[in-house]
Structures are given as structure tokens and as C-alpha cells.
CHARMM internal coordinates of N, CA and C (Angstrom, degrees):
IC EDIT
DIST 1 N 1 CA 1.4372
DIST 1 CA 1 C 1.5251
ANGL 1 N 1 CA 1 C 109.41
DIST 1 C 2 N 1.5116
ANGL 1 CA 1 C 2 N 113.22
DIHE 1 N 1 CA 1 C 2 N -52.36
DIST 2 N 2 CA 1.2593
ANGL 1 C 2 N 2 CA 95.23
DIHE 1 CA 1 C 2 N 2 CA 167.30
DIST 2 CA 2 C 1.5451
ANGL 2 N 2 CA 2 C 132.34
DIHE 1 C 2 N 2 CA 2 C -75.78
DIST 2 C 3 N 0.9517
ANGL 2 CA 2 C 3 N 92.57
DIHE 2 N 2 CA 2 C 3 N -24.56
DIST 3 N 3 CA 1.9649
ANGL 2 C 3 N 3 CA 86.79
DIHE 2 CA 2 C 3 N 3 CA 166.91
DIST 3 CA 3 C 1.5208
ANGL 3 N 3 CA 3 C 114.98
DIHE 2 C 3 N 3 CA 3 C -47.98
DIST 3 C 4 N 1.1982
ANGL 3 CA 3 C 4 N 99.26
DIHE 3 N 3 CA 3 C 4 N -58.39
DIST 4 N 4 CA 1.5262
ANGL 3 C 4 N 4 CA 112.70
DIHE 3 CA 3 C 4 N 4 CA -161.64
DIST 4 CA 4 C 2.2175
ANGL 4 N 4 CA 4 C 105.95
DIHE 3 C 4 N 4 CA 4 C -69.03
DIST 4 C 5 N 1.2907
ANGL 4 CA 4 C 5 N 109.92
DIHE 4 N 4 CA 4 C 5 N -33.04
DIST 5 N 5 CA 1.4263
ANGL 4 C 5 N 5 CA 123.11
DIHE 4 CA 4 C 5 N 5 CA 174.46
DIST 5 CA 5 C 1.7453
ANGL 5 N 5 CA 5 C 101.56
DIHE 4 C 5 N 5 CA 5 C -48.20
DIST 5 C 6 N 1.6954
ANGL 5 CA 5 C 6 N 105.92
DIHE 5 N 5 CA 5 C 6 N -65.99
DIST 6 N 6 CA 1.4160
ANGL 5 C 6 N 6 CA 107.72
DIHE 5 CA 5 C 6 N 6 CA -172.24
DIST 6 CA 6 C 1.9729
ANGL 6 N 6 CA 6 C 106.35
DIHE 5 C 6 N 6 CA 6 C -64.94
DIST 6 C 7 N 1.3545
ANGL 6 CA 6 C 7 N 135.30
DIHE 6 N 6 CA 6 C 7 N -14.65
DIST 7 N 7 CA 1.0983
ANGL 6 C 7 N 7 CA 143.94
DIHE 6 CA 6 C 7 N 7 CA -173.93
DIST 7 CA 7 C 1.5685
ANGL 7 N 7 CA 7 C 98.52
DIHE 6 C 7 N 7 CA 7 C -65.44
DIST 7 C 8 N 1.3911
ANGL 7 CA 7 C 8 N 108.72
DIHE 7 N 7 CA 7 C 8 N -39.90
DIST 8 N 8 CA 1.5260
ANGL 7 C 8 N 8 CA 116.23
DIHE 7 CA 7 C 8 N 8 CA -150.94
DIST 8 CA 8 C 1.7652
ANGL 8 N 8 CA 8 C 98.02
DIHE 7 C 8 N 8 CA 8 C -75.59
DIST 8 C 9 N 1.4283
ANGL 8 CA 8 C 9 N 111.65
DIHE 8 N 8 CA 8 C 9 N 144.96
DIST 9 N 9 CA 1.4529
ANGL 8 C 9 N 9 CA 103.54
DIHE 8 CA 8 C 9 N 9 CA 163.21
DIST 9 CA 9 C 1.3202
ANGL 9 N 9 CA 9 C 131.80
DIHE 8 C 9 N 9 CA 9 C -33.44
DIST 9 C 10 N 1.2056
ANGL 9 CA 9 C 10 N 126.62
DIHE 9 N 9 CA 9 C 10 N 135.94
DIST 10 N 10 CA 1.4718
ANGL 9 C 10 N 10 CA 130.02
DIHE 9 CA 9 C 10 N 10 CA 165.22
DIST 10 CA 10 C 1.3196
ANGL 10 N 10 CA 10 C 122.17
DIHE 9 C 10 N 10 CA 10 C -40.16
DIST 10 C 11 N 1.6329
ANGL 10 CA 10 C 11 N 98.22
DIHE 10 N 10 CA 10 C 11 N -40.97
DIST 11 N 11 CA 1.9736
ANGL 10 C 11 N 11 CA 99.38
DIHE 10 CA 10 C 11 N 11 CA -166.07
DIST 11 CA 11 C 1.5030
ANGL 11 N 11 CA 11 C 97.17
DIHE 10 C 11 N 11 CA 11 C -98.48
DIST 11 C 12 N 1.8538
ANGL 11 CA 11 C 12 N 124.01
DIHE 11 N 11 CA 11 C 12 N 21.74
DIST 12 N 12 CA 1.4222
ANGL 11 C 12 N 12 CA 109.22
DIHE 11 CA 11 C 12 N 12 CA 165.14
DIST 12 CA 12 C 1.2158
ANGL 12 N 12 CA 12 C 109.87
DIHE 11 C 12 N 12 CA 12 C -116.80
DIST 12 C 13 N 1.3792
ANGL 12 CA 12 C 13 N 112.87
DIHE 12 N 12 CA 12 C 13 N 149.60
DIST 13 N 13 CA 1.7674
ANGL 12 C 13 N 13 CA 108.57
DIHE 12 CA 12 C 13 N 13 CA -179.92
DIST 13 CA 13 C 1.5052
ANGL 13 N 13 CA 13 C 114.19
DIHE 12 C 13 N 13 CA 13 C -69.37
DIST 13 C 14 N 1.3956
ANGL 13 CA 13 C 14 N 119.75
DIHE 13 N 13 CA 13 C 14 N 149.57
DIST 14 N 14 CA 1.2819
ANGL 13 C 14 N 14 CA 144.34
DIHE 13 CA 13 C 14 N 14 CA -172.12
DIST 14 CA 14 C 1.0789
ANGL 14 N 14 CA 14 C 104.50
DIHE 13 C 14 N 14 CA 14 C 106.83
DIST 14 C 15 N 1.5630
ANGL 14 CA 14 C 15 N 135.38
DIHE 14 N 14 CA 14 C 15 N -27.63
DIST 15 N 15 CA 1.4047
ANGL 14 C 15 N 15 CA 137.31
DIHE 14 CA 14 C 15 N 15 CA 177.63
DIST 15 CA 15 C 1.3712
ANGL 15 N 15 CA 15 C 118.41
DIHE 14 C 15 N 15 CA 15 C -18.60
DIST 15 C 16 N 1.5164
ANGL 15 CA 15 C 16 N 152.80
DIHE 15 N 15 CA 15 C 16 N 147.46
DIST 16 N 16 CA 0.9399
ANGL 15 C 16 N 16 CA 147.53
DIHE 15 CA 15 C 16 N 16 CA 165.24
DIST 16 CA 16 C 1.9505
ANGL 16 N 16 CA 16 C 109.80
DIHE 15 C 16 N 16 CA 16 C -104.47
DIST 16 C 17 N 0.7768
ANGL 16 CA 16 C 17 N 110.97
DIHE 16 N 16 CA 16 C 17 N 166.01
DIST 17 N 17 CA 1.7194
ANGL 16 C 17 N 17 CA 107.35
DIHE 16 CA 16 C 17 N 17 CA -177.37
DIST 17 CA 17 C 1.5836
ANGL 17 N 17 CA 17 C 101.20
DIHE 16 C 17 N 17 CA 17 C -113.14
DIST 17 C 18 N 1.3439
ANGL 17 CA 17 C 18 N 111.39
DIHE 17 N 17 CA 17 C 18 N 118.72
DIST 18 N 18 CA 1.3313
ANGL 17 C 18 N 18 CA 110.04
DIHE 17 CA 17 C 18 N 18 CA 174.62
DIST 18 CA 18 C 1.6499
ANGL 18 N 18 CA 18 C 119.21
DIHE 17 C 18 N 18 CA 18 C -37.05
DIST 18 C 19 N 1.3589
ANGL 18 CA 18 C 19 N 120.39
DIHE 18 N 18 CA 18 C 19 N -34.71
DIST 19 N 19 CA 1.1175
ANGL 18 C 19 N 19 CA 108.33
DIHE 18 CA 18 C 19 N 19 CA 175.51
DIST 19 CA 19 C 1.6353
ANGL 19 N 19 CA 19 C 134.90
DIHE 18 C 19 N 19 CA 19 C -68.41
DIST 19 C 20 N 1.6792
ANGL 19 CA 19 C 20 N 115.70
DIHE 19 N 19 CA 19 C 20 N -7.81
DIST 20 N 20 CA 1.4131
ANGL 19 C 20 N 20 CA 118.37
DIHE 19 CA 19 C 20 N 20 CA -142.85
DIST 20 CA 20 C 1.8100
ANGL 20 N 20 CA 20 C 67.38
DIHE 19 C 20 N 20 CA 20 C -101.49
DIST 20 C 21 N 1.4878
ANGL 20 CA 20 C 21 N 84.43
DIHE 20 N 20 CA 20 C 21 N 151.46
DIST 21 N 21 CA 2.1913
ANGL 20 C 21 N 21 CA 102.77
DIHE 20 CA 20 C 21 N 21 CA 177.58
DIST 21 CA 21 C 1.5262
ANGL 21 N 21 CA 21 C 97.12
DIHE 20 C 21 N 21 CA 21 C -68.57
DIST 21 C 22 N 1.0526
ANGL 21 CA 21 C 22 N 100.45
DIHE 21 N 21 CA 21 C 22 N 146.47
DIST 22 N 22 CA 1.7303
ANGL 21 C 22 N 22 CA 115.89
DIHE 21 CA 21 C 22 N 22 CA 165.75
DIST 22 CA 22 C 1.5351
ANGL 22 N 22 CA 22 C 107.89
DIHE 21 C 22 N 22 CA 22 C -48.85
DIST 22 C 23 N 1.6863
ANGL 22 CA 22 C 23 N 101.91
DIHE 22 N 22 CA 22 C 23 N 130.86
DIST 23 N 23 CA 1.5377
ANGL 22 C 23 N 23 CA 113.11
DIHE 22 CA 22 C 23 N 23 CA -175.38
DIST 23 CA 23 C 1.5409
ANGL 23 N 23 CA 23 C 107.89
DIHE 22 C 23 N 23 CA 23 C -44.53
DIST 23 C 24 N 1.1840
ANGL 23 CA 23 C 24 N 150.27
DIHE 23 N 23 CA 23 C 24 N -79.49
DIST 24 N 24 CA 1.2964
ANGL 23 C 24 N 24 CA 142.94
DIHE 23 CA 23 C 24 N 24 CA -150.02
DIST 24 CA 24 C 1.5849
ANGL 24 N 24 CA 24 C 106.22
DIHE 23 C 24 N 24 CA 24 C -65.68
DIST 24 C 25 N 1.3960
ANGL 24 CA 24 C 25 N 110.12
DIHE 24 N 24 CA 24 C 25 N -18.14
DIST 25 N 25 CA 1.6991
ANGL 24 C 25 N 25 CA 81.11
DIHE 24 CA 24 C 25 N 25 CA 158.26
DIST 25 CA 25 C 1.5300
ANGL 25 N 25 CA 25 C 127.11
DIHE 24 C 25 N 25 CA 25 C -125.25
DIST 25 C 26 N 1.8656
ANGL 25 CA 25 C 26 N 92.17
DIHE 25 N 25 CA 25 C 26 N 20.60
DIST 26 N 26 CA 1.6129
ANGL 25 C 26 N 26 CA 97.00
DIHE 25 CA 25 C 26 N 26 CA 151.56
DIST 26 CA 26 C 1.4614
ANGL 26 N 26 CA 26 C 99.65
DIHE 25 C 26 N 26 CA 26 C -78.98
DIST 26 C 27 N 1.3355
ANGL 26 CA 26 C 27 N 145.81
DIHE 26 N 26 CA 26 C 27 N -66.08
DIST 27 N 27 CA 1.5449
ANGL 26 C 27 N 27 CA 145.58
DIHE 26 CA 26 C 27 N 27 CA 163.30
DIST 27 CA 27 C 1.6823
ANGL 27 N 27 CA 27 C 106.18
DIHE 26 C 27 N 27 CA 27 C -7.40
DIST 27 C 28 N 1.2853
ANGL 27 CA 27 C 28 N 108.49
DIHE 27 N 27 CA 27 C 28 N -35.60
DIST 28 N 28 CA 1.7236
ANGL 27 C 28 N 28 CA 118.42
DIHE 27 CA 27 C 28 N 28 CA -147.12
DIST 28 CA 28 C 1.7473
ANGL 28 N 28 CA 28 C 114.89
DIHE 27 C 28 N 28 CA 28 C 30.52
DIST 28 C 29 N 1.4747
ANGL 28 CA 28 C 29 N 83.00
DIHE 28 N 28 CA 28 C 29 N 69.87
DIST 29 N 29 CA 1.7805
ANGL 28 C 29 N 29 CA 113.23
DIHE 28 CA 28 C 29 N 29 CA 152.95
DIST 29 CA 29 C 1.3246
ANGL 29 N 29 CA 29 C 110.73
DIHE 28 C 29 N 29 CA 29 C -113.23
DIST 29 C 30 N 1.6472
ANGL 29 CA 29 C 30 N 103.02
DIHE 29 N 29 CA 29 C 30 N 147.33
DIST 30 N 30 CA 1.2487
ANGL 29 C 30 N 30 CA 114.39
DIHE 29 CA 29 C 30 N 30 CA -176.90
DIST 30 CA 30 C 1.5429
ANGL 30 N 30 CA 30 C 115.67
DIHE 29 C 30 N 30 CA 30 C -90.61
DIST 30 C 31 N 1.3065
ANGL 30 CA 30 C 31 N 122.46
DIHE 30 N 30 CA 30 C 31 N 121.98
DIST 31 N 31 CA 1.4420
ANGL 30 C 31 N 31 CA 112.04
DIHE 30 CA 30 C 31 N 31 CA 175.36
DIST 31 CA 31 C 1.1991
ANGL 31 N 31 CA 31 C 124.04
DIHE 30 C 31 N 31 CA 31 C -7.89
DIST 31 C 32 N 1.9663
ANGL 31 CA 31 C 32 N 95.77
DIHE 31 N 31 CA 31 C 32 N -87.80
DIST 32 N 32 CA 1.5200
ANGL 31 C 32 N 32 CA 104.67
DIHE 31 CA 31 C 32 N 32 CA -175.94
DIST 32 CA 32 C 1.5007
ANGL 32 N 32 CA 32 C 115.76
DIHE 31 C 32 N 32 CA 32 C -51.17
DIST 32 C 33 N 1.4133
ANGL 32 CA 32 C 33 N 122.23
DIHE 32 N 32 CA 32 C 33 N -41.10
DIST 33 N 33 CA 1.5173
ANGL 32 C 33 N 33 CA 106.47
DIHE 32 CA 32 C 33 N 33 CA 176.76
DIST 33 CA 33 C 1.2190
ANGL 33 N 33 CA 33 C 126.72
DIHE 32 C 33 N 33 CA 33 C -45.04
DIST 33 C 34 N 1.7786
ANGL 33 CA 33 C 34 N 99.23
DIHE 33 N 33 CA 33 C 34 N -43.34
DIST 34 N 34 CA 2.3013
ANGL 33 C 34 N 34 CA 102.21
DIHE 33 CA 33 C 34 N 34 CA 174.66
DIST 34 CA 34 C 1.1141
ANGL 34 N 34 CA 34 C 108.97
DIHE 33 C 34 N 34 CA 34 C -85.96
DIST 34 C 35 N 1.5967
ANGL 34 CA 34 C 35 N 124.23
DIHE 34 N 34 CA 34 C 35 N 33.29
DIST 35 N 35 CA 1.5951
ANGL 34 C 35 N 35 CA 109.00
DIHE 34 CA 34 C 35 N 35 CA 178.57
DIST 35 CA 35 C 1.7516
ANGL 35 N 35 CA 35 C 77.41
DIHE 34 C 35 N 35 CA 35 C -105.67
DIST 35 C 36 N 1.2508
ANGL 35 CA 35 C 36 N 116.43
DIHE 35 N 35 CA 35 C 36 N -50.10
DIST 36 N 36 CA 1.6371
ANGL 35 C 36 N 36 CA 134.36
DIHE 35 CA 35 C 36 N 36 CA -171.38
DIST 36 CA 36 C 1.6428
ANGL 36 N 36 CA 36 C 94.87
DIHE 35 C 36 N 36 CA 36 C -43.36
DIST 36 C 37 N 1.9644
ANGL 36 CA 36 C 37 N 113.70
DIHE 36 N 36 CA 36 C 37 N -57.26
DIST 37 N 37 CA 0.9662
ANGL 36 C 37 N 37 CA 83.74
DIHE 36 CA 36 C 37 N 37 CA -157.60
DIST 37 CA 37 C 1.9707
ANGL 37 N 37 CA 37 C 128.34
DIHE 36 C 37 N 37 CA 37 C -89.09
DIST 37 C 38 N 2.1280
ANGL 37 CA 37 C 38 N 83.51
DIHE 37 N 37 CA 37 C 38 N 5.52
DIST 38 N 38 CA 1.5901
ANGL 37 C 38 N 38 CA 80.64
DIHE 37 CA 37 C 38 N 38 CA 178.68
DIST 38 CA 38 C 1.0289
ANGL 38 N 38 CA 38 C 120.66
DIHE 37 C 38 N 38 CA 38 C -111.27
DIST 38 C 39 N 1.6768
ANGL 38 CA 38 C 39 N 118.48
DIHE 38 N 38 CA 38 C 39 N 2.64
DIST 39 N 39 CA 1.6868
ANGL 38 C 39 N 39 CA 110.59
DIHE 38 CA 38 C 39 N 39 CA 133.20
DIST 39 CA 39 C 1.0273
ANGL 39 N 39 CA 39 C 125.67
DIHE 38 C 39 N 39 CA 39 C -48.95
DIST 39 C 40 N 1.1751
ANGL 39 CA 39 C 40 N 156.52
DIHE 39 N 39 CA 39 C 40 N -79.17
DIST 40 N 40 CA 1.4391
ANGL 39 C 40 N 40 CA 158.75
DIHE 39 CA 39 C 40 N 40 CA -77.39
DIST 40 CA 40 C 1.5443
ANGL 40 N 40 CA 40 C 98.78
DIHE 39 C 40 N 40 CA 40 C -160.43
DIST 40 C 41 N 1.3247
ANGL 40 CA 40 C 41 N 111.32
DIHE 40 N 40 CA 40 C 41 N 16.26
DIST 41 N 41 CA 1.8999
ANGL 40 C 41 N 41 CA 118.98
DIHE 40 CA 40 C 41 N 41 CA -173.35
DIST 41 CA 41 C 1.4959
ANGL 41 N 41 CA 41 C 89.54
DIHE 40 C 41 N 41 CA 41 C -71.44
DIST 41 C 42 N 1.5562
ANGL 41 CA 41 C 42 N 137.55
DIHE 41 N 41 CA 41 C 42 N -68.41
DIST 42 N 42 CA 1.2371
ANGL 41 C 42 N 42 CA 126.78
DIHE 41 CA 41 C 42 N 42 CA -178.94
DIST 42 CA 42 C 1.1169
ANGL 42 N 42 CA 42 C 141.42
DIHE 41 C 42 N 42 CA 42 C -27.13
DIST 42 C 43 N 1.5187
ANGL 42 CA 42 C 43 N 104.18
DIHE 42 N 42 CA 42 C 43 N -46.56
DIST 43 N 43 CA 1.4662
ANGL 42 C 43 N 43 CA 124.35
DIHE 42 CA 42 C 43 N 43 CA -171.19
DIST 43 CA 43 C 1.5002
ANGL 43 N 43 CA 43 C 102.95
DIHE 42 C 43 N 43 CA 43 C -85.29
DIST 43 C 44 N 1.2597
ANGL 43 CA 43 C 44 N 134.69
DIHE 43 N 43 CA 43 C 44 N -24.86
DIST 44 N 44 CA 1.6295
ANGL 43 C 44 N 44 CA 142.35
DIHE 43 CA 43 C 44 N 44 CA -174.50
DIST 44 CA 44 C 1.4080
ANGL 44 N 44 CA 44 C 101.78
DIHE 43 C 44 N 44 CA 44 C -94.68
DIST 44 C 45 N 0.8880
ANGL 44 CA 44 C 45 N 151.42
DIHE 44 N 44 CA 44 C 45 N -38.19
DIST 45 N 45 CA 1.2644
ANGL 44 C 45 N 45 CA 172.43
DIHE 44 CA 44 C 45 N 45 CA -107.59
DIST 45 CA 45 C 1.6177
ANGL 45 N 45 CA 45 C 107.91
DIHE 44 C 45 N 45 CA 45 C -148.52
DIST 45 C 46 N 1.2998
ANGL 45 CA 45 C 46 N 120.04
DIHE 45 N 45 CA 45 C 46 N -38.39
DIST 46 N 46 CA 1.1829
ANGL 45 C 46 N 46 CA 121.39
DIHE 45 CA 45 C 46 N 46 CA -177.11
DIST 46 CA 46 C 1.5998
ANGL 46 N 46 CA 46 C 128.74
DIHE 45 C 46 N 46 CA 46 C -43.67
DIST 46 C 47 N 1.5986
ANGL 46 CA 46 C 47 N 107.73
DIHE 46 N 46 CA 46 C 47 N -72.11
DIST 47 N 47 CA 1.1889
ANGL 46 C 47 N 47 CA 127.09
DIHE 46 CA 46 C 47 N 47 CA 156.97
DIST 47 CA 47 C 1.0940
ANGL 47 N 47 CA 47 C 131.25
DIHE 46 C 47 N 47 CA 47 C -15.62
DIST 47 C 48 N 1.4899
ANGL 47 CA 47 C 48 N 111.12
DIHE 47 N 47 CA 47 C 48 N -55.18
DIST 48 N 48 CA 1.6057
ANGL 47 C 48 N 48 CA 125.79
DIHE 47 CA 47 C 48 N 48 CA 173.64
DIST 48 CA 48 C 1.6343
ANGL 48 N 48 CA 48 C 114.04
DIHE 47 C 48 N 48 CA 48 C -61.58
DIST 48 C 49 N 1.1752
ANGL 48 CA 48 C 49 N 85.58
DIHE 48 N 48 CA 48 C 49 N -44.42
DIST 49 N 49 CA 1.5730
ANGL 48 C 49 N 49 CA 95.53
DIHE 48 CA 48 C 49 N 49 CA 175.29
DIST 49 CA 49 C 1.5954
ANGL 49 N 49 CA 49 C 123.00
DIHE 48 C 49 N 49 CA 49 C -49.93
DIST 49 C 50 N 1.6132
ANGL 49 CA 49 C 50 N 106.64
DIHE 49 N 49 CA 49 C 50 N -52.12
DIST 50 N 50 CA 0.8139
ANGL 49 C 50 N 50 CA 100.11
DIHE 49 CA 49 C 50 N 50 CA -174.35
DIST 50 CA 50 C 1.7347
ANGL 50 N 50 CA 50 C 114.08
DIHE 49 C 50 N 50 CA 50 C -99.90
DIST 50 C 51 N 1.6224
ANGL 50 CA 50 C 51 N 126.03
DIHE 50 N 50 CA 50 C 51 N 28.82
DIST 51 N 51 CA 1.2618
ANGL 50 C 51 N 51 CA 126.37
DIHE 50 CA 50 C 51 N 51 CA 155.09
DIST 51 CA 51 C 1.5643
ANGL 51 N 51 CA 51 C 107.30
DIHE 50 C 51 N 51 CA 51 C -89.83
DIST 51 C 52 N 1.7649
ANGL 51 CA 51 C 52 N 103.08
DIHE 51 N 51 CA 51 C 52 N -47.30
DIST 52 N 52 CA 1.8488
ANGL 51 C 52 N 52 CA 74.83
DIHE 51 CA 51 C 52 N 52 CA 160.98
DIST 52 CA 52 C 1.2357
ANGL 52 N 52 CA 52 C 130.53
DIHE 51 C 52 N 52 CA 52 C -66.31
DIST 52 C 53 N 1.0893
ANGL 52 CA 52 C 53 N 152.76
DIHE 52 N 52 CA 52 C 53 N -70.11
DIST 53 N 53 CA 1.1824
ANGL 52 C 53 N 53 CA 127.30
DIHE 52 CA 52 C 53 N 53 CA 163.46
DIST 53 CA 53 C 1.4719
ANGL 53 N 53 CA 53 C 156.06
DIHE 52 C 53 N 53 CA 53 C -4.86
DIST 53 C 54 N 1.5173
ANGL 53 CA 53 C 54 N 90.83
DIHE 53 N 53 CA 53 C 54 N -26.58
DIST 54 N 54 CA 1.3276
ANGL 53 C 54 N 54 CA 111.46
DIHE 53 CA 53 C 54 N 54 CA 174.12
DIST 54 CA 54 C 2.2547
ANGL 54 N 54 CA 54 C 109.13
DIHE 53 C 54 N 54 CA 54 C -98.20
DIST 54 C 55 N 1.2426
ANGL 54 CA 54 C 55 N 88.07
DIHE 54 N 54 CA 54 C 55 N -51.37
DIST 55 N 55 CA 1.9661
ANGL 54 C 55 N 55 CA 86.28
DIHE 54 CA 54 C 55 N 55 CA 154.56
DIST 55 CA 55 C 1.6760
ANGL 55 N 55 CA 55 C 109.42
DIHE 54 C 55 N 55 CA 55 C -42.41
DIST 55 C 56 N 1.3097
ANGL 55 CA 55 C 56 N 119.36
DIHE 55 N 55 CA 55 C 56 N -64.58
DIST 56 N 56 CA 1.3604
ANGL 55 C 56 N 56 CA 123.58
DIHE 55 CA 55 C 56 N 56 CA -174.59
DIST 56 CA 56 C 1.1500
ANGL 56 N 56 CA 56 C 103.35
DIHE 55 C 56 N 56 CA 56 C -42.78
DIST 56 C 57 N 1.6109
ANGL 56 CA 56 C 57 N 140.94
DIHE 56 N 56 CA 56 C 57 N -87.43
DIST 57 N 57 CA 1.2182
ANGL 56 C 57 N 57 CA 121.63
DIHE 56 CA 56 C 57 N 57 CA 171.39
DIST 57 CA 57 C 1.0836
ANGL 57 N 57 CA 57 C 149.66
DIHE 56 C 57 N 57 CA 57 C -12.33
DIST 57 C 58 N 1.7589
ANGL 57 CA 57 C 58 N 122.76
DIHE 57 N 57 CA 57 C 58 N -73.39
DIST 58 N 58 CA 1.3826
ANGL 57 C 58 N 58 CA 129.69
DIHE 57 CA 57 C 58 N 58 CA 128.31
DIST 58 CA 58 C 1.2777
ANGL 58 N 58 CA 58 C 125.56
DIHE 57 C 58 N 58 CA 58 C 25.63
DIST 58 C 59 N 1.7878
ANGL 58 CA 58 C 59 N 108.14
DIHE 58 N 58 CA 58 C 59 N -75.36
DIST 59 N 59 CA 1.0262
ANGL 58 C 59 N 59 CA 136.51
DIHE 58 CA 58 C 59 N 59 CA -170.28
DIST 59 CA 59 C 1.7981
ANGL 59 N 59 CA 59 C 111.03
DIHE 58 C 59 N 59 CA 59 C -69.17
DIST 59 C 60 N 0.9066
ANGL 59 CA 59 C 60 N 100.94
DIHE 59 N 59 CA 59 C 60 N -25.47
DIST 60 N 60 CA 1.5878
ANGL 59 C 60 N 60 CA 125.15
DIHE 59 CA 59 C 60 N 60 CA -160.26
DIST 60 CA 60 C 1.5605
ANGL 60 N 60 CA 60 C 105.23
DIHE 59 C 60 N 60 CA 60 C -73.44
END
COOR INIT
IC SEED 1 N 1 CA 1 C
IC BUILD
């Protein structure tokens, strides 16, 4: 996202300004942590998913 933001023309919105620091450590996120967490979002994430889902039914 940020690559592609600063890619975009200047005079279109979303543009990023070469000068502003790269988003995750304007955020102050750590690389490796958002590489961890946007690999592995499925597999961590899963579970939850499927207890709601399973309430929803239930409920149903």
C-alpha cells in the first residue's frame, strides 16, 4: 500500500509525499510482526471465525 500510494500521481488523492516515513513505522509497527501477522491472519483468525458462526446458527 505504501509503495503503490507514493507511485500514484502527486495531483491525485491517496498520493503519498515522498517525504512522509513509510506507513508501518508511521503506525510504529514492526515489519516482521505485520509480515507474521498478514501471513498467518487465516490460521489465527480462523477459530474465531468459526465460533461465531457457530453462535449464529444456534441463535437461528
Amino acid at each position: 500500500m505504501d509503495f503503490t500510494g507514493r507511485a500514484i500521481n502527486p495531483q491525485k488523492r491517496g498520493h503519498i509525499r515522498e517525504q512522509q516515513p513509510p506507513i508501518l513505522h508511521r503506525l510504529e509497527i514492526d515489519a516482521d510482526a505485520w509480515l507474521t501477522e498478514a501471513t498467518e491472519f487465516e490460521a489465527r483468525y480462523q477459530e474465531n471465525r468459526r465460533a461465531h458462526l457457530d453462535r449464529r446458527r444456534s441463535a437461528a
